[in-house]
N, C-alpha and C positions, 0 to 999 in steps of 0.2 A: 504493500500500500504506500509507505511511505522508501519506496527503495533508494530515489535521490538524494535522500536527507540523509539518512543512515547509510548510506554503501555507492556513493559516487563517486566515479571513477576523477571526475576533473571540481577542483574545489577553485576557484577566484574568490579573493580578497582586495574585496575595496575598501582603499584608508591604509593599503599596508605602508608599512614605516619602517624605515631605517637606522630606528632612534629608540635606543632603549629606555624603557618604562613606559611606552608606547601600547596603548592596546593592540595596533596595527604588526607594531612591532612584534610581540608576544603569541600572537595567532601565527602570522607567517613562521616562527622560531617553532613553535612548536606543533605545526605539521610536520615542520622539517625535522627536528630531532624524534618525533612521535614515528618517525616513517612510514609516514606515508607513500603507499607505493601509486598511486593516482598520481595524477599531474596537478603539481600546484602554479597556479596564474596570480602572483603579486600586482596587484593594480595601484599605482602610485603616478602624479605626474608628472614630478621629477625623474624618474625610471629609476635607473643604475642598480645595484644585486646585492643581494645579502647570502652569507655562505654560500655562496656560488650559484644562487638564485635568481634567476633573471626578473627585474621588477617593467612590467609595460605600462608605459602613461597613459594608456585606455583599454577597455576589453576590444574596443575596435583594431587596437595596431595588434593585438593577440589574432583577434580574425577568425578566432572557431570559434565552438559552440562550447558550454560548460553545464555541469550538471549542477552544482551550485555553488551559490557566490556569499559571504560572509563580508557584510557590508558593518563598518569601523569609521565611518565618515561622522564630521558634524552632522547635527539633525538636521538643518539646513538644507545638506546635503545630500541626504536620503535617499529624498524621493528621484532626485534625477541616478542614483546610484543602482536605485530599484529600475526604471528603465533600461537604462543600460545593461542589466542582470538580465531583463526578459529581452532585450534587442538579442543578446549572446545563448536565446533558448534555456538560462536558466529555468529547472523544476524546481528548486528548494533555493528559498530567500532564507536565511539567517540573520536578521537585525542585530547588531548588539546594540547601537547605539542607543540612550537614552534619550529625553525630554519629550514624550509624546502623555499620552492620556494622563497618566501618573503627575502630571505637572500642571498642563491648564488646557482648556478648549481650545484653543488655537495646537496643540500639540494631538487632541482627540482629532481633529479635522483632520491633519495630515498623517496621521494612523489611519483615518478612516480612506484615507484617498489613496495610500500603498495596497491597506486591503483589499482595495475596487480593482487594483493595477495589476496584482497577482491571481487575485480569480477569475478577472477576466482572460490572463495569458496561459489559465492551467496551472498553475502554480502555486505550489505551499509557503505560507510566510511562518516563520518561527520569532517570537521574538513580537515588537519592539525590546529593548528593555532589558536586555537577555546574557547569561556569561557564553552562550555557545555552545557546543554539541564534542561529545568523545565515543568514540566505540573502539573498544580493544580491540576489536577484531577484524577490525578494517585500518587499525593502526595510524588512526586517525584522532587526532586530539584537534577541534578547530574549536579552541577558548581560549581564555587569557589567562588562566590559571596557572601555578606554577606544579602541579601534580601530573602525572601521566601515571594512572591508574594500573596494576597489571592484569590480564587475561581473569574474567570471572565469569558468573551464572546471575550475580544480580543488576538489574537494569532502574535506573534513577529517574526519576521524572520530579523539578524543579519548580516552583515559583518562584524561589528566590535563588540568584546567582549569588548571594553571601553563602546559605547554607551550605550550595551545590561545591563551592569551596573548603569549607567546612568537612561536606563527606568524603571530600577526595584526600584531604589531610589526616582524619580518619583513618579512610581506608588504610594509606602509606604505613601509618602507625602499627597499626594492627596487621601489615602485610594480605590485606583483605583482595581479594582482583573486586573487576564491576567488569560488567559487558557492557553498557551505555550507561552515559548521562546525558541528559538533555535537560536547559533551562529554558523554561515556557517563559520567562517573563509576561509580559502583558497580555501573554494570550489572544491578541489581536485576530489571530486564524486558527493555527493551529492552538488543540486546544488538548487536555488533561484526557478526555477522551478519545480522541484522536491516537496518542501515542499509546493510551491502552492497549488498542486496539492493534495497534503496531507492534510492538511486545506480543502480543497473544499469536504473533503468526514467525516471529522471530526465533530460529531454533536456538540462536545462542543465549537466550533469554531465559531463567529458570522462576526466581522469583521476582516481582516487580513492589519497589520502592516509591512512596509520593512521598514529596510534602505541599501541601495545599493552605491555600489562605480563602480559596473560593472555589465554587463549581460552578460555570457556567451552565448548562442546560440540565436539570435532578431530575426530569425520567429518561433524559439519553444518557447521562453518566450510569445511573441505576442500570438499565438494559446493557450496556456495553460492561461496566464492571461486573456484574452477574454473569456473564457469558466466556469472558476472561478468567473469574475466577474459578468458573466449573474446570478450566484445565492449567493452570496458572494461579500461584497465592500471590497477592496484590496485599503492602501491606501500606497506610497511609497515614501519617501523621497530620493531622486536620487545628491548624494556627486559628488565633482567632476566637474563639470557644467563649467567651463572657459575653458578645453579644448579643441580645436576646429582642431586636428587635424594636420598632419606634412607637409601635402601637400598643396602650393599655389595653392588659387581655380584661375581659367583660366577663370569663369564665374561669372558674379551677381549670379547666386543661388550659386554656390560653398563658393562664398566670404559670400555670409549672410548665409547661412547654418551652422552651427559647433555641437559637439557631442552633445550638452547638445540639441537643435533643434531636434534630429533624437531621443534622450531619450521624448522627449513632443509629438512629432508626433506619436512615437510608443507606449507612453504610453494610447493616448488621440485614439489610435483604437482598443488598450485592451479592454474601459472602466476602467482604473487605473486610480484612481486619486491621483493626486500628490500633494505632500507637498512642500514648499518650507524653511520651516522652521522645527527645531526641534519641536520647540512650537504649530507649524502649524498642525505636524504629530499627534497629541494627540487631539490637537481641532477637528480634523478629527475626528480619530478614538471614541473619545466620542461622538461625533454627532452620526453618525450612530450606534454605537453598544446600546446607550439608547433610541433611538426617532425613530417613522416610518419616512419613507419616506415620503416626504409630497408629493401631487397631482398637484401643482402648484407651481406658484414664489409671487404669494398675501401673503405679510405682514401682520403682524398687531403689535403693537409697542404699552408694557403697561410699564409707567413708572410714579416715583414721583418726577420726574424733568424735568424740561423744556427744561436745555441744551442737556442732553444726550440722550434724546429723538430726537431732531432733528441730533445728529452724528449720531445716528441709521438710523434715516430717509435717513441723508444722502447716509450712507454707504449702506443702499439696492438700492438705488437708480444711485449709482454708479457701483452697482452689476452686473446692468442688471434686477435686479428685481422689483416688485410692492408696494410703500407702497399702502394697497388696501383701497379703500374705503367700511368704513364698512357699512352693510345690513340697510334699515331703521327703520326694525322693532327692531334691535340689537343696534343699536346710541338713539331710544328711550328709550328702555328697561336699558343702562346704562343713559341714562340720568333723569330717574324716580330714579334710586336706588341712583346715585353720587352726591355729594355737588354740590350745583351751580356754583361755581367756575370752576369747573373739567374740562375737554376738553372732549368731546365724538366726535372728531376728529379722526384722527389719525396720530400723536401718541396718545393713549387712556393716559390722564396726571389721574393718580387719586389723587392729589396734596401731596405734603410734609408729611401733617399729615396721611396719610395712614394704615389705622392699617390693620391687616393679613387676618381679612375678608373683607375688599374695595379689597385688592390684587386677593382673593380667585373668589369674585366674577367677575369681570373684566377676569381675564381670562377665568374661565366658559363663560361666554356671547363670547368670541373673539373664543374657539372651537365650540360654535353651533353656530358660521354665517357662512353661506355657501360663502360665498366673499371671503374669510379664508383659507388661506391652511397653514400658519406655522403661530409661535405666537415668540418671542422677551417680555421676561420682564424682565425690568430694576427696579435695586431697587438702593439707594444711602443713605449713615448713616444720617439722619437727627435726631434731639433731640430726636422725638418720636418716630424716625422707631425701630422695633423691629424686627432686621436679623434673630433669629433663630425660631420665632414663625412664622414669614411671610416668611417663606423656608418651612416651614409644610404645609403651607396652602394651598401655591401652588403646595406641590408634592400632596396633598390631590384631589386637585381638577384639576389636569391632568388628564384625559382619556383616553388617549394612541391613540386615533386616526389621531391627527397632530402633527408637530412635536412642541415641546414648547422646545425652549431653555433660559438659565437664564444670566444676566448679574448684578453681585452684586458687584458694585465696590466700592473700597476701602480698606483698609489693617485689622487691629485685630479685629474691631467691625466685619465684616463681616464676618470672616473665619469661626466663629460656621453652622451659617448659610449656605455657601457655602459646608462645608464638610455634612451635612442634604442633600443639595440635591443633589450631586454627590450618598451619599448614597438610596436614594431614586429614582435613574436614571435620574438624570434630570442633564442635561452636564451646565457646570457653565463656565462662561468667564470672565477675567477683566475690558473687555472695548466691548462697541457695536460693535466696527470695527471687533473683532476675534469672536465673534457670528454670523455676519450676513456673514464674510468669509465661516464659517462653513456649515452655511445652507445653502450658494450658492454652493458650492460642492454637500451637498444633491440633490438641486434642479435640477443640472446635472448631475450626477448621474442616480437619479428616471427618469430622460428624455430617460439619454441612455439605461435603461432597456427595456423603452417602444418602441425602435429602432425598425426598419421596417427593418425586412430579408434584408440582403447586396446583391444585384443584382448587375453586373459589366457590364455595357453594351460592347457588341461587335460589333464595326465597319467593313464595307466590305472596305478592303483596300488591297492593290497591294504588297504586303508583298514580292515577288520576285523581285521587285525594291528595293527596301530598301538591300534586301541582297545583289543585284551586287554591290550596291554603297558601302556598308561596307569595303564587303569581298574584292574590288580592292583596298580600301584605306588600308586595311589591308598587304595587297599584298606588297606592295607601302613602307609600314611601316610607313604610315602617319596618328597618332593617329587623326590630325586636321581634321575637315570635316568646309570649309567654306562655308560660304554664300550660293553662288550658290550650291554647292552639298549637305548642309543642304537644302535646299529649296527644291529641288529635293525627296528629305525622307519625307517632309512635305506633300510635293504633292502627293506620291504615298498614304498619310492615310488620303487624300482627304482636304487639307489644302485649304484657295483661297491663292495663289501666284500670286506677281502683273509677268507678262508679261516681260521678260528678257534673253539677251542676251551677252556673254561672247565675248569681243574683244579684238582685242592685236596689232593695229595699229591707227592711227586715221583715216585713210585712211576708213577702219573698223568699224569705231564709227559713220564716218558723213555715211557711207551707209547706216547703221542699223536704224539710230536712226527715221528717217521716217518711217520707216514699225513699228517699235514699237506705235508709236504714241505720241508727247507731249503733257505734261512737260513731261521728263524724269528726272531721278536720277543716278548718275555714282558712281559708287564705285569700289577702289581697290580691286584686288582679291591676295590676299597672303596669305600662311602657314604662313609667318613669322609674319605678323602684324592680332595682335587681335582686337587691339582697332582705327577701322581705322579712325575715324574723330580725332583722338588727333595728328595725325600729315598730316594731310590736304589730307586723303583719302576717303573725301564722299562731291560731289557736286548735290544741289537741284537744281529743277527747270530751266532746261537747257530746251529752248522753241525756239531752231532754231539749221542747221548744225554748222553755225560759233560758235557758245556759244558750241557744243560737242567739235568743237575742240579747242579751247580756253583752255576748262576746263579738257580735255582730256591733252596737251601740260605743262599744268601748274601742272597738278597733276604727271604725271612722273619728272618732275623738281623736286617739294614739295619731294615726295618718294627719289630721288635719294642721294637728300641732307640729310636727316633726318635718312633714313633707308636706306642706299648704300648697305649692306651685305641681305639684305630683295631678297629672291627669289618671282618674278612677273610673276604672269600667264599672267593678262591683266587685264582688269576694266570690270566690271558689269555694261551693260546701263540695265535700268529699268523704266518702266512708272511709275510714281510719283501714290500713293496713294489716295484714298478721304479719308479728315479730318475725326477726328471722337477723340475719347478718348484715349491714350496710353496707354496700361498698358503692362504687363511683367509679361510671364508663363515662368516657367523653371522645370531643375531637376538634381538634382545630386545624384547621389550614393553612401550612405553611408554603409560601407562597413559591420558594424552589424547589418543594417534592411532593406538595399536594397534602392530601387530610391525611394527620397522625390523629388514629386510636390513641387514647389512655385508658389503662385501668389501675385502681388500687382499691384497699379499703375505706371505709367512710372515718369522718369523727378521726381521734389523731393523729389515723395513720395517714392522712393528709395533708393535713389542716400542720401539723407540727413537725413530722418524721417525713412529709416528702415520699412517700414510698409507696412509688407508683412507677409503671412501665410504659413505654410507648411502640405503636408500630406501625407501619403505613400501611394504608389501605391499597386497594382488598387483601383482605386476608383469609385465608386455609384457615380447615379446624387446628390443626398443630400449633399453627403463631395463634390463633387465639386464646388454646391452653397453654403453651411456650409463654405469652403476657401472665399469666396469674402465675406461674412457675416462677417467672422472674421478679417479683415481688419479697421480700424478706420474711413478710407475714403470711406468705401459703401457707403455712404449716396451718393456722389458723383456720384456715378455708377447707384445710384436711382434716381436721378434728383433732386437737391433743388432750393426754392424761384426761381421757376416757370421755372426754365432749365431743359428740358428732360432729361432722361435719358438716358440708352444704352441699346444695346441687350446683357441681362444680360447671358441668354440663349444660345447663342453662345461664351460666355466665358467659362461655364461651360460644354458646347460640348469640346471647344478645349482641357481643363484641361482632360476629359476623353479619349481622340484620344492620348493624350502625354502619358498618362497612358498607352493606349495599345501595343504604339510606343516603353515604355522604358521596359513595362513585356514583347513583346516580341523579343525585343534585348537587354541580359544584355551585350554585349559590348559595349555600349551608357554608358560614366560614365559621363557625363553634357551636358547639355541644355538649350540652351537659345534663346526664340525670343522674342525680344525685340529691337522696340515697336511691339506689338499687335495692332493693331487698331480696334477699336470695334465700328460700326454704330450705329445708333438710333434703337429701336425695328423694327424687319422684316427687315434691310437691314444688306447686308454681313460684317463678320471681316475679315482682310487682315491680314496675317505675312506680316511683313514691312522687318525683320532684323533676321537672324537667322544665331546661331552657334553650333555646336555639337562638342563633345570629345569623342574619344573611349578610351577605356579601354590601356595602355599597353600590348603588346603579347595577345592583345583579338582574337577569333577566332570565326569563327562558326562553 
């Protein structure tokens, strides 16, 4: 797809320089010393040569064609630099230079008018803004960088040319290779998804590296990184993350939602997994690009120390994962070969004195137990440890069939050792915590591969209700949908709604409230008020006429005083609900990947604890029940110390019905019912409380 950017044969540089500290300078230097075996064309219009490089004062006195051109000029100078590039048949434009959108409108214009200039001639722009492109394997470094990476399997994709500096200095340190880097700067064309997608057909390409500050298009990145990562681990460190957006949310999901939520939600339906750290993004990316994928979440934890064996323990265990208990025939067999002392527990201790064959064999026995699916070995400088012989031993006696990662901690004694097994593939850590992070990525990862075809189920619902009620509040101009006419939209996609009636007298209220049946429930009905019990708009358990009208009398008082400018429909009687569990489905619309689901429970676990899930729509039964899993408080929702549970099943119905509710009306921008009330298994959920937002000027 993108073959001239990444493997052309003739590179031009415009802007090249003969003057060190020169950007221009630095690009032509290091094709040259990168060697490149293509033809490099220096474009300068003083001419004359550099290392025996011939520089021409235009691509015109060059006089062939090129595949692409790495433009180094004043902005200025740009755009005639970009002509000249497509007059010479360049495919692949590389901007570096600065000052376009990033700066002011007048710099967005002339970004905008290269990007016209290159798509109309077939051609890929990379960049404005940008450090440049490297591929080992075309031996090709066209950046200003002072790193030339060596031969690897992971491929980089940039927003920023600081960092992209950064990973290559990185790299050097740690003797890491990379297959590409590329820095996207301003994104002007090509774009985040674009080289995805280029990576995903790249064989030298194993695992794929972002770091991002933005995503341009959230259901083409979604679609492309989904597609990529079903053969390809894409790992992305996502900048940025506190902003949450200019609009006051009007809802519990809106208010716990924010950008960095909707980049988690849509990363975690790509299959992208994310980093949250710089340090994070490399611990990733070595797990996967040296170790398979392991089968399972079973540990096994080889160490020559006691303490960090058990932080290991810990930290899988806090994971979510298994320290596993090992095979019997596998706990005998090291207990025949190890000092009496030793632990054939696990953590497998092969004690302090440890020389490289106790290490060698302890892990051989922890890859043939079938208990087993990834292996943790820790080593620590003690008098007799020997770091760079017991780093041989165990790349020796890895088999490639699960994954084994290392944790050698400590500072100069251990570094020999550590740099042995990076070079021998085996990803190395300083501490058990960013080891067994590592692998818990792997472990979800390898789960989402083995995913079951995304089925969206479809509800028979009354969908031409749902439109009258819109399209009149539309009408109306009234973005609010309350209560009552939220409930209404619930009910047409087959919600249970308690039984209710809308009054505007009390005369009204003491009629009704017998054919409803008690207890009943009263609630204000206004556009104006959202939050109606904070100013004494929601009365329980009214169980006779005189208590409607009591609480009826007393609540237009409470209103009038509190909220005097508040326009009043009348009050909602309603039969009181049966008890059961609280919880809280919502959704709001974000506006780069569309309506995110929420669910949690009701009452603290919102309101204080935050502990709630998000997911984008549509969604499967799996993500449905995968949302309540991923809450802290399931366990609650599953029954503890001997209290039932709920109908977990009917949660996971309604998360799917709001699904189908908010794909199909994107004029729905939030949603909320809350409480939910959720029975015991086999008896009904109630919406107790519901509110909807339309869109601004939305329409059908």
């Amino acid at each position: 797809m993108l073959e001239y950017l990444l493997y052309p044969k003739t590179v031009a540089v415009l802007g090249a320089s003969r003057t060190p500290g020169k950007v221009g300078y630095a690009v032509v230097t290091n094709l040259i010393e990168g060697g490149f075996e293509g033809e490099i064309v220096p474009v300068n219009p003083s001419g004359g040569e550099l290392m025996g490089q011939k520089f021409y004062a235009s691509l015109e006195e060059y006089g062939q064609t090129i595949d692409m051109s790495v433009i180094c000029v004043p902005t200025a100078a740009v755009k005639g630099a970009v002509v000249s590039s497509l007059k010479a048949k360049a495919k692949a434009v590389v901007v570096i230079t600065a000052g376009f959108k990033e700066v002011d409108e007048a710099g967005a214009r002339l970004e905008r008018e290269i990007v016209d200039l290159c798509r109309s001639a077939g051609a890929r722009l990379m960049g404005p803004n940008c450090l440049g492109l490297i591929n080992t394997n075309h031996k090709m470094n066209a950046t200003f960088a002072s790193h030339m990476p060596s031969k690897g399997v992971i491929s980089v994709l940039s927003q920023s040319g600081a960092l992209c500096t950064a990973i290559l200095d990185w790299a050097a340190a740690r003797k890491l290779g990379l297959a590409t880097l590329l820095s996207i700067g301003n994104k002007a064309d090509l774009s985040e998804t674009d080289l995805l997608a280029a990576f995903a057909d790249d064989e030298n390409t194993k695992v794929i590296v972002g770091y991002l500050e933005s995503i341009g298009s959230g259901d083409e990145f979604i679609r492309v990184a989904e597609s990529v990562a079903t053969v390809k681990p894409v790992v992305i460190l996502k900048a940025g993350t506190t902003s949450a957006g200019s609009k006051a949310a009007s809802s519990h999901t809106g208010a716990l939602a924010g950008q960095d939520i909707a980049y988690g939600a849509a990363f975690k339906r790509a299959g992208v997994i994310r980093a949250d750290t710089f340090e994070g993004l490399f611990d990733l990316a070595t797990a996967l690009a040296m170790q398979p994928l392991p089968k399972g979440d079973r540990v096994a934890i080889i160490t020559n120390a006691g303490g960090p064996g058990i932080m290991a323990a810990d930290a899988v265990e806090n994971a979510g994962m298994q320290v596993a208990s090992l095979h019997p025939e596998i706990a005998d067999e090291l207990r025949e070969k190890l000092p009496a002392a030793a632990s054939v527990g696990n953590p497998i201790d092969v004690l302090g004195d440890a020389d490289p064959s106790r290490y060698a064999m302890a892990v051989e026995a922890a890859q043939a137990d079938p208990t087993i699916d990834a292996v943790i070995v820790i080593l620590t400088p003690q008098a007799m440890t020997k770091p760079t012989e017991t780093a041989m031993a165990i790349a020796e006696a890895v088999q490639g069939k699960k994954p084994v990662l290392a944790t050698f901690m400590g500072g100069e004694d251990i570094m020999p050792g550590r740099d042995l097994l990076v070079a021998h593939n085996l990803p190395d850590y300083p501490s058990p915590e960013r080891a067994v992070a590592a692998l818990k990525a792997m472990v979800e990862y390898a789960s989402w591969r083995l995913r079951p075809p995304r089925v969206v189920a479809r509800f028979p619902v009354n969908r031409r209700r749902v439109e009258r009620i819109i399209s009149r509040q539309l009408r109306t101009g009234r973005s609010y949908v309350g209560e009552v006419k939220a409930k209404d939209i619930l009910r047409a996609y087959d919600f249970i709604v308690p039984e209710g009636r809308l009054v505007t007298t009390v005369d009204e209220a003491t009629e009704t409230a017998p054919r409803l049946g008690y207890p009943l429930a009263m609630k204000i009905v206004s556009p104006d008020i959202i939050h109606k019990s904070d100013i004494g708009g929601v009365k329980l358990n009214l169980n006779s006429p005189q208590e409607v009208a009591d609480a009826f009398e007393l609540m237009m008082l409470r209103i009038g005083r509190k909220a005097p400018e508040a326009f009043l429909e009348g009050v909602y009687l309603e039969q009181m609900v049966p008890k059961g569990r609280e919880v809280i489905l919502g959704m709001t619309r974000d506006p780069q990947f569309g309506p995110m689901l929420m669910f949690g429970l009701g009452g603290i676990f919102v309101e204080v604890m935050k502990d709630v899930t998000f997911h984008l729509a549509p969604i499967t039964h799996g993500e449905a029940m995968s949302m309540l899993m991923g809450t802290r408080s399931y366990k609650l929702l599953e029954g503890v110390r001997g209290e039932q549970g709920v109908n977990l099943s009917a949660i996971g119905e309604a998360l799917q019905r709001i699904s189908q509710l908010v794909t199909d009306f994107p004029q729905i921008a939030e949603l909320d019912i809350n409480p939910f009330i959720v029975g015991k298994p086999g008896e009904d959920s109630v919406a107790a409380d519901a509110r909807i937002q339309l869109s601004e000027g939305g329409a059908l």
